[in-house]
N, CA and C atoms as an extended XYZ file, in Angstrom:
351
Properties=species:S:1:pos:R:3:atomname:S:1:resname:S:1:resid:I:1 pbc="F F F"
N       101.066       71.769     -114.247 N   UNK     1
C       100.025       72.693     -113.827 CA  UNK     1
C       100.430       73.335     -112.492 C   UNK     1
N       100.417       74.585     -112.541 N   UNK     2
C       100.398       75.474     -111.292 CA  UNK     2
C        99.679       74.968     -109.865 C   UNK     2
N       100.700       75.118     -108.709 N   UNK     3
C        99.617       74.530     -107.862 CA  UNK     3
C        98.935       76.209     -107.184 C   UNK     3
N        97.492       75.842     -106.273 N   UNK     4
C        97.369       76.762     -105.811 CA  UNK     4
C        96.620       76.316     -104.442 C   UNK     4
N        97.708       77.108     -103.580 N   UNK     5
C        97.201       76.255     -101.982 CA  UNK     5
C        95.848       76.947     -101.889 C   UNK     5
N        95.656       78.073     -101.703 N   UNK     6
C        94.230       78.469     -101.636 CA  UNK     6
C        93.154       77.840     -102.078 C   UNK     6
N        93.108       77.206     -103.373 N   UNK     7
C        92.045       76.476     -103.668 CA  UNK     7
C        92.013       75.349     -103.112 C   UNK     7
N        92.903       74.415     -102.805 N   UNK     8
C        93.390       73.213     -102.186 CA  UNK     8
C        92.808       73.327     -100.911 C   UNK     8
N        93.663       74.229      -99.980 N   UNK     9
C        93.223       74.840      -98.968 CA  UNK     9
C        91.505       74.762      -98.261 C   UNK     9
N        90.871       75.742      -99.046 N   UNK    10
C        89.628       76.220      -98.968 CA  UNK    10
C        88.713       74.795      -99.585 C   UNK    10
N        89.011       73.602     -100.159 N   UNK    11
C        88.330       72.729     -100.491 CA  UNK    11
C        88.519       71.420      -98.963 C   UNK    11
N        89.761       71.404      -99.104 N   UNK    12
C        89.842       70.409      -98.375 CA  UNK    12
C        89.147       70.937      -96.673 C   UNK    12
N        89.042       72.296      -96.502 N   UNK    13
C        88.027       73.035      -95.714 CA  UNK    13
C        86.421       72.691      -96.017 C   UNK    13
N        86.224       72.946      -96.825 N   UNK    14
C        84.693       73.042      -97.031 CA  UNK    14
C        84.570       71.255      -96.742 C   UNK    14
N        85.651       70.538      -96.839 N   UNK    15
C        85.410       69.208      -96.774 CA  UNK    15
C        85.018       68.595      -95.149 C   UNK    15
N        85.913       69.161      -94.628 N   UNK    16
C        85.899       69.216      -93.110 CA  UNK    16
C        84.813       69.815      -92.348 C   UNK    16
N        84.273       71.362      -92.671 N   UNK    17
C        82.436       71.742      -92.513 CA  UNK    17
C        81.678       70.834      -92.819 C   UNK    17
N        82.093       69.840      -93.863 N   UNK    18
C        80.806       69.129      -94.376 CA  UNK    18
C        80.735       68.085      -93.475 C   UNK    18
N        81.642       67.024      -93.139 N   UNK    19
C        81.968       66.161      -92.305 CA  UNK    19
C        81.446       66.784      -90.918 C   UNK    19
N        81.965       67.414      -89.972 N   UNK    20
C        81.554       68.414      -89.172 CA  UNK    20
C        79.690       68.982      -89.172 C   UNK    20
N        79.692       69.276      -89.828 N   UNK    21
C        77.976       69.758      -89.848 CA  UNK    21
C        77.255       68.540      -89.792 C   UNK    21
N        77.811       67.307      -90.553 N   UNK    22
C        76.974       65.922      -90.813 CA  UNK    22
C        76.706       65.658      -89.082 C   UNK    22
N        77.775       65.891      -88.455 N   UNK    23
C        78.900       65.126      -87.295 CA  UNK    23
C        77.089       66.183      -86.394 C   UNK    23
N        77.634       67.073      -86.187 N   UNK    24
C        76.719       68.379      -85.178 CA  UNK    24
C        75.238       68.145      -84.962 C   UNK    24
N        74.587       67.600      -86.675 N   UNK    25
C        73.401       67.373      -87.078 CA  UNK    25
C        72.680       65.896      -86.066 C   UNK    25
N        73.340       64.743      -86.616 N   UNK    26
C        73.265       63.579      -85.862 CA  UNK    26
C        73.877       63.275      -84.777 C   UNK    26
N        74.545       63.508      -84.773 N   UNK    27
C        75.236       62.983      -82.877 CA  UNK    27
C        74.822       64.339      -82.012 C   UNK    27
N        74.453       65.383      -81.888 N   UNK    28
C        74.458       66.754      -81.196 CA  UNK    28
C        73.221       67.070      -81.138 C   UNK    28
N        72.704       66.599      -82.763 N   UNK    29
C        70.937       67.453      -82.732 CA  UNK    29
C        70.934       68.916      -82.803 C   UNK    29
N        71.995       69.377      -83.070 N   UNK    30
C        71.960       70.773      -83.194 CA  UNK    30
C        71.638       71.268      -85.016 C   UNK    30
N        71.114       71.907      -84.695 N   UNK    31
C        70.546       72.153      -86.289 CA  UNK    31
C        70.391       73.835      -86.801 C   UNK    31
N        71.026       74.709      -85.681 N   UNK    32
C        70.993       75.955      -86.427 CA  UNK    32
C        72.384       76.706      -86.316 C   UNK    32
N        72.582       76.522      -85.627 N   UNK    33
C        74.235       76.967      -85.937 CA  UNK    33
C        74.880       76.246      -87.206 C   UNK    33
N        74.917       74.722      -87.138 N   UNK    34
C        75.481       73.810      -87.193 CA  UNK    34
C        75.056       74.495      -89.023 C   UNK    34
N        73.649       75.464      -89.582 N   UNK    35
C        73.344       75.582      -90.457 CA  UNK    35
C        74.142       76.486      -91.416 C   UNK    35
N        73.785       77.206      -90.185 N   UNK    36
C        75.347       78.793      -90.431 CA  UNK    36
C        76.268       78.403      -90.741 C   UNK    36
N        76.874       77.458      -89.846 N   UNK    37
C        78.342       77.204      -90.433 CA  UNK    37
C        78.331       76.525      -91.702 C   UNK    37
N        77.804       75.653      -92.024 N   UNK    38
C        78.332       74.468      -93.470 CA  UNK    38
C        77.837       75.836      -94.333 C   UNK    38
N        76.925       76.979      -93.941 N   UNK    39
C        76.540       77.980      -95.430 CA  UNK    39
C        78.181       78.800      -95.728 C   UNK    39
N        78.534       79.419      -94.743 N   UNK    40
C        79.717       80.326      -94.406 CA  UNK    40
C        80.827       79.245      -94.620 C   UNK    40
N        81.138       78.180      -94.045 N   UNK    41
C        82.430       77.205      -94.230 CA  UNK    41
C        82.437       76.984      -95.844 C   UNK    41
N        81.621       76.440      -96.646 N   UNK    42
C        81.317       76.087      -97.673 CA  UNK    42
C        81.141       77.230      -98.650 C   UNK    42
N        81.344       78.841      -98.213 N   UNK    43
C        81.036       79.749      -99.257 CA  UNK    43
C        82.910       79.754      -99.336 C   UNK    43
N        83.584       79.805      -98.815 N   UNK    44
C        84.804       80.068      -98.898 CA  UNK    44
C        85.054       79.846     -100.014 C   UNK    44
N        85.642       78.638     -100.274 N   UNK    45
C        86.206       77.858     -101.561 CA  UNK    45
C        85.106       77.941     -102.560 C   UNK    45
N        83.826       78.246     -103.171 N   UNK    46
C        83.285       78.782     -103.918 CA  UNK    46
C        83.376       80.023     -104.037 C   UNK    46
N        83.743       80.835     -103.233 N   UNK    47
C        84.312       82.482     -103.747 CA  UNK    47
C        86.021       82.429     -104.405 C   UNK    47
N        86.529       81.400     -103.841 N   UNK    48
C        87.785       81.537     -104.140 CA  UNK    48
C        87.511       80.702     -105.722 C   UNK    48
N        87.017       79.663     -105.614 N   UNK    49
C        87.109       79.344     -107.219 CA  UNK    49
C        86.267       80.836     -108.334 C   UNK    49
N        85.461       81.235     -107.607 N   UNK    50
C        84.716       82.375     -108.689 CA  UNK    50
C        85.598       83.333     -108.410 C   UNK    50
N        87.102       83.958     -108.044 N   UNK    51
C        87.878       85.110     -107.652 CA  UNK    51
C        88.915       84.320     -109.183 C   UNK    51
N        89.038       82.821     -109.090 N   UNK    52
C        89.832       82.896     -110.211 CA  UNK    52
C        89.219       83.226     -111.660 C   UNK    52
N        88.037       83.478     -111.834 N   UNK    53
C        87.458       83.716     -112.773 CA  UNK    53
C        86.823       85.054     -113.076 C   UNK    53
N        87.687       86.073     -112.159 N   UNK    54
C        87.314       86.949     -111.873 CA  UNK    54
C        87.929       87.721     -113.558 C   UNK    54
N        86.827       88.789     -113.641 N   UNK    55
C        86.474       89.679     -114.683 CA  UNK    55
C        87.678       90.591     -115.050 C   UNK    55
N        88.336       90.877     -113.895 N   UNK    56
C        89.422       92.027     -113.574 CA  UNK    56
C        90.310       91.962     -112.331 C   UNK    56
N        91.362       92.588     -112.067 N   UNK    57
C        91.959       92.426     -110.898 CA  UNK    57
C        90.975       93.144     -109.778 C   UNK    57
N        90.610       93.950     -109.959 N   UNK    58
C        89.404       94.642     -108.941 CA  UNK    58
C        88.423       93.727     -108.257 C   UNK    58
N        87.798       92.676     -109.125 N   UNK    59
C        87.139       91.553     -109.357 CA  UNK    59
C        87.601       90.852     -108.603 C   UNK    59
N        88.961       90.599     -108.712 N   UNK    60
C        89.260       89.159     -108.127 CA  UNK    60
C        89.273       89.743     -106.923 C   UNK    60
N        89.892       90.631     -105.926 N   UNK    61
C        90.237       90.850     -105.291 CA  UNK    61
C        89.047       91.073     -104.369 C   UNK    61
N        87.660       91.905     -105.089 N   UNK    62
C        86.215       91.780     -104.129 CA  UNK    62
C        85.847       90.443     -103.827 C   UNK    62
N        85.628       89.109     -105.099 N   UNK    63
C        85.682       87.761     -104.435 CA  UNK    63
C        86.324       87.321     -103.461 C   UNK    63
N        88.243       87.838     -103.224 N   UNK    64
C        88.623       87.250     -101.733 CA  UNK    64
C        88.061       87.949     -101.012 C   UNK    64
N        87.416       89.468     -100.898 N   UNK    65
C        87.142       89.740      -99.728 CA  UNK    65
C        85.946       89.238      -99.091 C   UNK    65
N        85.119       88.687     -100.477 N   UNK    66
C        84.245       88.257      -99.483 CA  UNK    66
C        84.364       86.678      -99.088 C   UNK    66
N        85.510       86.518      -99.690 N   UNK    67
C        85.753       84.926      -99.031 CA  UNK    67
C        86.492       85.171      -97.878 C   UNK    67
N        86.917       86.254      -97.852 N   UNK    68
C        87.533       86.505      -96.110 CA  UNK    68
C        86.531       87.059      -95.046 C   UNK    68
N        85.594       87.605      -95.439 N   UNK    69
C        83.990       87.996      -94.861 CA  UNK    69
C        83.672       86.498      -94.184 C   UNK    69
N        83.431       85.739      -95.195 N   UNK    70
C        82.748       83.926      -94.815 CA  UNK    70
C        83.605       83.543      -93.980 C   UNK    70
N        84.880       83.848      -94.135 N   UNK    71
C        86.358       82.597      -93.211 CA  UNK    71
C        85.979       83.537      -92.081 C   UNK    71
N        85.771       84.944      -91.816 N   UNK    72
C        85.694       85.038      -90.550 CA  UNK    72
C        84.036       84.733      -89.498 C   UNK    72
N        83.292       85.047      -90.410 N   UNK    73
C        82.295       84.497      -90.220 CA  UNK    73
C        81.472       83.020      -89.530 C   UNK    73
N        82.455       81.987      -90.351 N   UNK    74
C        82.846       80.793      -89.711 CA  UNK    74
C        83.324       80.640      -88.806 C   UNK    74
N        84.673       81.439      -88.709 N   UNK    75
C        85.154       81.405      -86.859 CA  UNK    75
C        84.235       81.581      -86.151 C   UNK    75
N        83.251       82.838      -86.667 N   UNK    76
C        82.257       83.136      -85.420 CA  UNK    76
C        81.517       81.847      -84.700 C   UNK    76
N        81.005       81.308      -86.354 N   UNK    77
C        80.297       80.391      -85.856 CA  UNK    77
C        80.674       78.828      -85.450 C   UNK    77
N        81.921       78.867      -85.463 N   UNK    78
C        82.941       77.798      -84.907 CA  UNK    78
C        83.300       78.086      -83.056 C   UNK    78
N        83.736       79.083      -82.620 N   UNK    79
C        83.303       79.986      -81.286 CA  UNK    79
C        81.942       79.702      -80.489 C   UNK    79
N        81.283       79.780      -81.421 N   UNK    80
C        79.725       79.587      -80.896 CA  UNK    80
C        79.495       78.019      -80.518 C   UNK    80
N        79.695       77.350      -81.753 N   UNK    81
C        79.973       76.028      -81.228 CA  UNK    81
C        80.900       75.383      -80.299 C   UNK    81
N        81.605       75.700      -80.454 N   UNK    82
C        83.036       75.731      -78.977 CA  UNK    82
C        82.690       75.674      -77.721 C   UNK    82
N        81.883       76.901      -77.168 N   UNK    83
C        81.319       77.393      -76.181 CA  UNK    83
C        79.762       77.326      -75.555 C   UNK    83
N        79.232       76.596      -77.048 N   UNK    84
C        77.596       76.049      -76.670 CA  UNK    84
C        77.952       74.872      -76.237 C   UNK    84
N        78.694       73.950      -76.400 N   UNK    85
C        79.226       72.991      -75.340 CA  UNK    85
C        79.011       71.542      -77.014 C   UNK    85
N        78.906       72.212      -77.940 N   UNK    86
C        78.348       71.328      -79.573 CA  UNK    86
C        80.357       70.515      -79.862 C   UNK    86
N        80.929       71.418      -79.843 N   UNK    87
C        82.407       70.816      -80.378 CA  UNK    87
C        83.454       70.915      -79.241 C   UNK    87
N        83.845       69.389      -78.766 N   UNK    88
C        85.221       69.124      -77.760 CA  UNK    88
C        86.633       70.332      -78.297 C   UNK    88
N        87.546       70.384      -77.159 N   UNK    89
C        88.458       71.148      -77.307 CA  UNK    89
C        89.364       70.690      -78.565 C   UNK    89
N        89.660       69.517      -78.798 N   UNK    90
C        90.562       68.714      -79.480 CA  UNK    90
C        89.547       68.948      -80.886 C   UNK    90
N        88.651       69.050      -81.181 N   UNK    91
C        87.752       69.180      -82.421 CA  UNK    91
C        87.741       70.338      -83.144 C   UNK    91
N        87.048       71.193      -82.082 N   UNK    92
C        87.281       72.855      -82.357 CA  UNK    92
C        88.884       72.983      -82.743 C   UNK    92
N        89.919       72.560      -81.997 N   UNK    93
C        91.394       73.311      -81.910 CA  UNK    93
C        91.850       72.837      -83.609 C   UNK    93
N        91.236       71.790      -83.712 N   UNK    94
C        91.971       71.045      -85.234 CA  UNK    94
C        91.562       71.902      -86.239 C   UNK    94
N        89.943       72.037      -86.308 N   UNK    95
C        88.878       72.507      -87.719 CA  UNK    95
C        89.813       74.517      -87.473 C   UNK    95
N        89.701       75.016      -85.966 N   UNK    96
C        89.620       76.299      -86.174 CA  UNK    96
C        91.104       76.960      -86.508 C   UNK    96
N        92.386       75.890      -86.472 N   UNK    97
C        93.639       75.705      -86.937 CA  UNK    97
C        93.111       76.227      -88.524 C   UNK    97
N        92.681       75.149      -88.931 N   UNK    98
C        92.533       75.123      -90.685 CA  UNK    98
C        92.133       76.752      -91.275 C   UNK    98
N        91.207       77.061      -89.858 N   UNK    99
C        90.124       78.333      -90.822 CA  UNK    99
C        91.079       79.394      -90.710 C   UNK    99
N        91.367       79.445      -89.564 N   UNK   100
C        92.444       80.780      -89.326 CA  UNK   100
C        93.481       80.933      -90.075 C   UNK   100
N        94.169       79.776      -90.594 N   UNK   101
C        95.411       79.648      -92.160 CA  UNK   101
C        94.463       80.099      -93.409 C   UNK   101
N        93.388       79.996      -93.667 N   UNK   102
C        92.257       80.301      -94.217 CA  UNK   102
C        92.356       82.088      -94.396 C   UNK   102
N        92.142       82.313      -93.106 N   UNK   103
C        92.256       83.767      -92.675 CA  UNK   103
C        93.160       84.544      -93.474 C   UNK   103
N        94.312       83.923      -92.814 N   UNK   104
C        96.344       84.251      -92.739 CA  UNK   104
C        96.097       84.444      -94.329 C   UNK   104
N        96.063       83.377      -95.351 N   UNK   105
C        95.703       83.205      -96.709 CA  UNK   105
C        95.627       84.264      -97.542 C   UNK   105
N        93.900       84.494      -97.086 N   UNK   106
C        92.943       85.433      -97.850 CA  UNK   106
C        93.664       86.586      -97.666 C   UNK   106
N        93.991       87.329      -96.357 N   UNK   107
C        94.440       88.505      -96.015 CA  UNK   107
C        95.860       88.976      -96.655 C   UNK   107
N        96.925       87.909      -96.980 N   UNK   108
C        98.169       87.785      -97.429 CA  UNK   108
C        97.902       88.182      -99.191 C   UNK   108
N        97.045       87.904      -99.338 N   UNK   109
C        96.558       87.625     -101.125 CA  UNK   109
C        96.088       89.159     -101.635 C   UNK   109
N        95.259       89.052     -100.633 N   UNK   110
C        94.249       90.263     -100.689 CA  UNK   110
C        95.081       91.831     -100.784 C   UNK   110
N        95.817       91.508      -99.472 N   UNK   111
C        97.204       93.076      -99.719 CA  UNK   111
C        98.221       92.937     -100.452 C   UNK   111
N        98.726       91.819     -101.351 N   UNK   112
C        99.440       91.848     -102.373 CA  UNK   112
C        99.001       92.062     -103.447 C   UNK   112
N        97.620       92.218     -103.841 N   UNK   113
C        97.004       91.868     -105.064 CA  UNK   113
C        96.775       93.193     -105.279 C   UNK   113
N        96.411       93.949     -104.106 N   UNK   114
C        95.928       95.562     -104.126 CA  UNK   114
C        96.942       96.343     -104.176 C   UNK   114
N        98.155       95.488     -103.872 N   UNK   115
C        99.725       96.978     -104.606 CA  UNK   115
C       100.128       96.401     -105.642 C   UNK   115
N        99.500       95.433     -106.622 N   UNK   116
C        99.759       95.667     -108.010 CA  UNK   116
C        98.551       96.358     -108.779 C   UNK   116
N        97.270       96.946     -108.214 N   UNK   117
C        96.754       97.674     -108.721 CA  UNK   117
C        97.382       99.071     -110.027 C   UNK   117
């Protein structure tokens, strides 16, 4: 079976939001950012699994964008947490590593997919 880092990728992500949001919720008490993010961290890899099931190449290619919409989205709200004083330097630097390859990913996919149009 074919591997595909993107899905791999974007799961073992949404795994890390989830852990992370649990983490923000109980030890932090923060409860609205912390909301944003697991919605946006966690849409990623559900757009990317619904892009492989996409209808058409046109199709697939609107699912990454909006899974690249959410990955940046998440930074935002990874930033926010960073700087509200919610996630240590060593915490933020690890999770916002992952999202930004996330980024690199989607964007790499996204302009190859649109010059085989």
């Amino acid at each position: 079976m074919k591997e595909n880092v993107l899905k791999e990728k974007s799961f073992a992500f949404a795994l890390r939001v989830v852990k992370c949001f649990q983490y923000l919720q109980t030890e932090k008490k923060e409860y609205v950012l912390s909301k944003q993010f697991l919605r946006s961290g966690t849409a990623i890899g559900a757009l990317v699994r619904e892009a492989e099931q996409g209808e058409s190449k046109a199709d697939f290619i609107h699912k990454l964008a909006i899974a690249l919409k959410e990955a940046n989205e998440t930074e935002y709200w990874l930033l926010l947490l960073k700087e509200g004083g919610y996630l240590d330097t060593i915490s933020f630097e690890s999770i916002h590593t992952n999202c930004v390859e996330l980024l690199k990913l989607l964007i790499s996919i996204i302009k190859t997919s649109r010059g085989k149009l």
